[in-house]
Structure formats: C-alpha cells, structure tokens
C-alpha positions in Angstrom: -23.0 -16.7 26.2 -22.0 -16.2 21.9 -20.9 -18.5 19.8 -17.8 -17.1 17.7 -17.7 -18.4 14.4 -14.3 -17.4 14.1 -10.7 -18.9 14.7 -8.5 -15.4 15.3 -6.9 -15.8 18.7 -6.9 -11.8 18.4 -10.7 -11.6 17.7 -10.5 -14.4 21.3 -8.8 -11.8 23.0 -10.9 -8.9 22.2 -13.8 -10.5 23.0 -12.3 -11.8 26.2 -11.6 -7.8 26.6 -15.0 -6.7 27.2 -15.6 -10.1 29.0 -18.1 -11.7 26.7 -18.9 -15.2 26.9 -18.1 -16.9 24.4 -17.3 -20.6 22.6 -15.2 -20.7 19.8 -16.6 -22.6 16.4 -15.0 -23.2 13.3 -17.2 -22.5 9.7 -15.9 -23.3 6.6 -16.5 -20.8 4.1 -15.4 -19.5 1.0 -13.6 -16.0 0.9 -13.4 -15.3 -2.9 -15.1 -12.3 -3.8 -17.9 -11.6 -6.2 -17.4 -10.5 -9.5 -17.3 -6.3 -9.2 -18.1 -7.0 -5.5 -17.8 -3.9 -3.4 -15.5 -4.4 -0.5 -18.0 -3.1 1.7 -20.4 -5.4 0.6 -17.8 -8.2 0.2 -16.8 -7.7 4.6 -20.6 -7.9 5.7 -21.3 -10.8 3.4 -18.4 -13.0 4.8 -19.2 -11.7 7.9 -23.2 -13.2 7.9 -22.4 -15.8 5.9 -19.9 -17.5 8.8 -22.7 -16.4 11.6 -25.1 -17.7 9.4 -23.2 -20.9 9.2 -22.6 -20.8 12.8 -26.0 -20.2 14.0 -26.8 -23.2 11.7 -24.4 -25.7 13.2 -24.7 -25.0 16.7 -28.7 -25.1 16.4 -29.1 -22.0 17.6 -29.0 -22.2 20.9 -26.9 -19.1 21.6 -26.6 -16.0 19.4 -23.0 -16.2 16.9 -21.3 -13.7 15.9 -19.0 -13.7 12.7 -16.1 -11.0 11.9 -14.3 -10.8 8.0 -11.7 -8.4 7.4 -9.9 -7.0 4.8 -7.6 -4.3 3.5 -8.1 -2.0 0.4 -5.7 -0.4 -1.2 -6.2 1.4 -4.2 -9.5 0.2 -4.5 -8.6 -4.0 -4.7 -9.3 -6.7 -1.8 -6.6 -7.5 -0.1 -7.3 -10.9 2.1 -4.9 -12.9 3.6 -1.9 -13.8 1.5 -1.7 -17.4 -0.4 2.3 -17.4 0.2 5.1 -15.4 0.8 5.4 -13.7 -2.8 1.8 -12.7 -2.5 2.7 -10.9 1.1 5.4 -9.5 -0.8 3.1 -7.9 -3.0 1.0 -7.1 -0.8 3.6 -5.0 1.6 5.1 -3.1 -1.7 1.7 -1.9 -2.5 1.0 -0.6 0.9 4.4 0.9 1.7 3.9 4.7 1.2 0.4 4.6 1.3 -2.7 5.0 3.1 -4.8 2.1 2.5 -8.6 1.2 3.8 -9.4 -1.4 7.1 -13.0 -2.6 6.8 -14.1 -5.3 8.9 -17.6 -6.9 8.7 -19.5 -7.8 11.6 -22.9 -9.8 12.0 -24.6 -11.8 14.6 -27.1 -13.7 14.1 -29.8 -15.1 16.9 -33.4 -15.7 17.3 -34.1 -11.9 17.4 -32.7 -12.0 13.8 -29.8 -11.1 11.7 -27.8 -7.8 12.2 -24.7 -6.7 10.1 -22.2 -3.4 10.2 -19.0 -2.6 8.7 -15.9 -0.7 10.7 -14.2 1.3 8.4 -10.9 2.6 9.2 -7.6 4.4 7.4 -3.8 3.0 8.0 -1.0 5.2 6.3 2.5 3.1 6.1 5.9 4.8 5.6 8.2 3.8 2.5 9.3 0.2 3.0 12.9 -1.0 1.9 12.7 -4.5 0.3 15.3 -5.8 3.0 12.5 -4.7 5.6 9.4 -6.7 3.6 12.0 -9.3 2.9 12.6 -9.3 7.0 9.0 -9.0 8.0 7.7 -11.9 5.9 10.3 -14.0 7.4 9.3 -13.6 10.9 6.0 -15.5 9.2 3.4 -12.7 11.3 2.4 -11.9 7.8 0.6 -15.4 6.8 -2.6 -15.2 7.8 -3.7 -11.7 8.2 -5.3 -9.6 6.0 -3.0 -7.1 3.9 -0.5 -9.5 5.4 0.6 -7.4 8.1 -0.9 -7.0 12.1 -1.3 -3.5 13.3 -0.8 -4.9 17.0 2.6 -7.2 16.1 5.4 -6.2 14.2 4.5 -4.2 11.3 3.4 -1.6 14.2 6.8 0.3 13.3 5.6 0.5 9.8 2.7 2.4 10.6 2.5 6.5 10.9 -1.2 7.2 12.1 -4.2 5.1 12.0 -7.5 6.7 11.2 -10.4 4.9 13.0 -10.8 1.8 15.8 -8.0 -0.1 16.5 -9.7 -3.0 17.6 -11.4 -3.1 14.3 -8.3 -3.1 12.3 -7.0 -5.7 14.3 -10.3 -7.6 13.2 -13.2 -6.9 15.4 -14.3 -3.4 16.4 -15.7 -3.2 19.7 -18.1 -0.6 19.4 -19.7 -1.8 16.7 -19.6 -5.2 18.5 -21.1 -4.3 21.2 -24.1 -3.0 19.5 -25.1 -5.9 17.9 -24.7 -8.2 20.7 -26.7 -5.7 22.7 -29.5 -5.8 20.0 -29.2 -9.7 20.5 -29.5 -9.2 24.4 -26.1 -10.5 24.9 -24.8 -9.2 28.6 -21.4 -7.0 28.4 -19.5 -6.2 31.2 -21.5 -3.4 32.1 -24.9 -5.4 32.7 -22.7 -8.0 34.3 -20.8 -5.5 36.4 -24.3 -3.1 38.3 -26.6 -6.4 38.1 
C-alpha cells in the first residue's frame, strides 16, 4: 500500500496498471519555478516536495509517492496552461518541433527519500491554427502539461516519441517501479509468485 500524492486520473490508472496499492491524497503546492531553475531540477523538486508533503500529512504510515511533469521546448517550462490563450501558445510553439517530456518522480518512506527524472523526446507535425483552435475547444488541453495528452486527442499530432510512454503521460513505470521497490513496496510480480 502507497499513498499518491497526486490527483491525475491518468497517474490512477498507471498505477492501477502494475496493480499497486494505492490511496489517493491531495498536497497543495506551489509549481512556479526557481529563478534559472533547470527543468530537471525543477521536475524532481516538485516531485519530493508533494511526497514530502504527503509523507507529512498522512503521518507516514505508508510510503508516498509524488510525480511533476513538464514539457520543454526550446529550453522554457512549459506546465499546465493558465487559459486557453496560453494553450494556444503553447501548441504554436510545439507544432513543428520536437520538444522535451521530463517527469520527476520521488517517494518518500521510512527507508528515506529517493528521486529520478524520465526524460523523453515528442516531435509534432505543423499545426494549422483551425486545428489548435479545434483542439483547445474540446477543453483536453486544460490541465496537462504543454497543454496537450499524448494518450487523448493530440495523439494525431504526434510523429514519433522518443522514450516511455507512460512517463510522458506523467508517470514512468520503470522508473516507478524502482523506487517503490527500494521502499519495499510489492508490485505485481512479488504479489503474483508469493
């Protein structure tokens, strides 16, 4: 059993994937970047920060796990849009391009804190303005990160993918599965030969 600091149905059903145990728990934290912050840096922080904060709250009695991603393009953070203009934005600068996926992981338990980033590569294809002007409509863009989900709509904009796809869609399950292994959470396997 983990506590996920998180409120991403897609990070529930992930999880729920590699049938992990799990209680959702919200954290409240703030997501503005550091002055010069690296966006490496920037993903792991968010990412212990909301375990941290987690871990804290539920007073530790199970190990929590905390997720932050984001997409870089052209070397700036893109998180999740503040309205649809900024999705706009967002989608111009992308279409065309091949832009950066990093999501931060952490759990935190009594064993201690552990933290690694996924990084992945997503190219899109030119984008009309009717097509952004479409897309943002359908309202998928609002709360994702580079205002766009690799596993909903904007799939058709995308021409390869570079990396994990469960980490672009906001919580790579390799990566995962390490940590929670270093926290002695069971996975599937354990569960499965026990």
């Amino acid at each position: 059993m983990i506590y996920l600091a998180s409120q991403s149905p897609r990070r529930c059903e992930l999880l729920a994937q590699i049938h992990v145990d799990f209680q959702q728990i919200s954290v409240d934290v703030d997501e503005t970047p550091l002055l010069y912050e690296a966006p490496a840096h920037y993903v792991s922080r968010l990412a212990l920060t909301k375990a941290r904060c987690g871990y804290a709250q539920s007073q530790a009695v199970y190990p929590v796990l905390g997720a932050d991603t984001s997409v870089i393009c052209d070397g700036v953070i893109f998180g999740k849009p503040c309205d649809d203009a900024d999705a706009k934005r967002m989608l111009q600068q992308l279409a065309g391009k091949t832009h950066e996926v990093m999501t931060g992981i952490a759990v935190v338990s009594a064993l201690g804190e552990q933290v690694l980033v996924n990084y992945n590569q997503v190219t899109f294809r030119p984008l009309s303005e009717l097509e952004i002007d479409c897309y943002i409509a359908t309202g998928e863009p609002t709360d994702k990160a580079g205002a766009y989900a690799v596993q909903g709509l904007a799939s058709i904009f995308i021409t390869q993918i570079m990396g994990s796809y469960s980490g672009i869609m906001g919580l790579p399950l390799h990566e995962t599965a390490v940590l929670l292994q270093q926290a002695r959470v069971p996975l599937w396997i354990t569960k499965t030969f026990k």
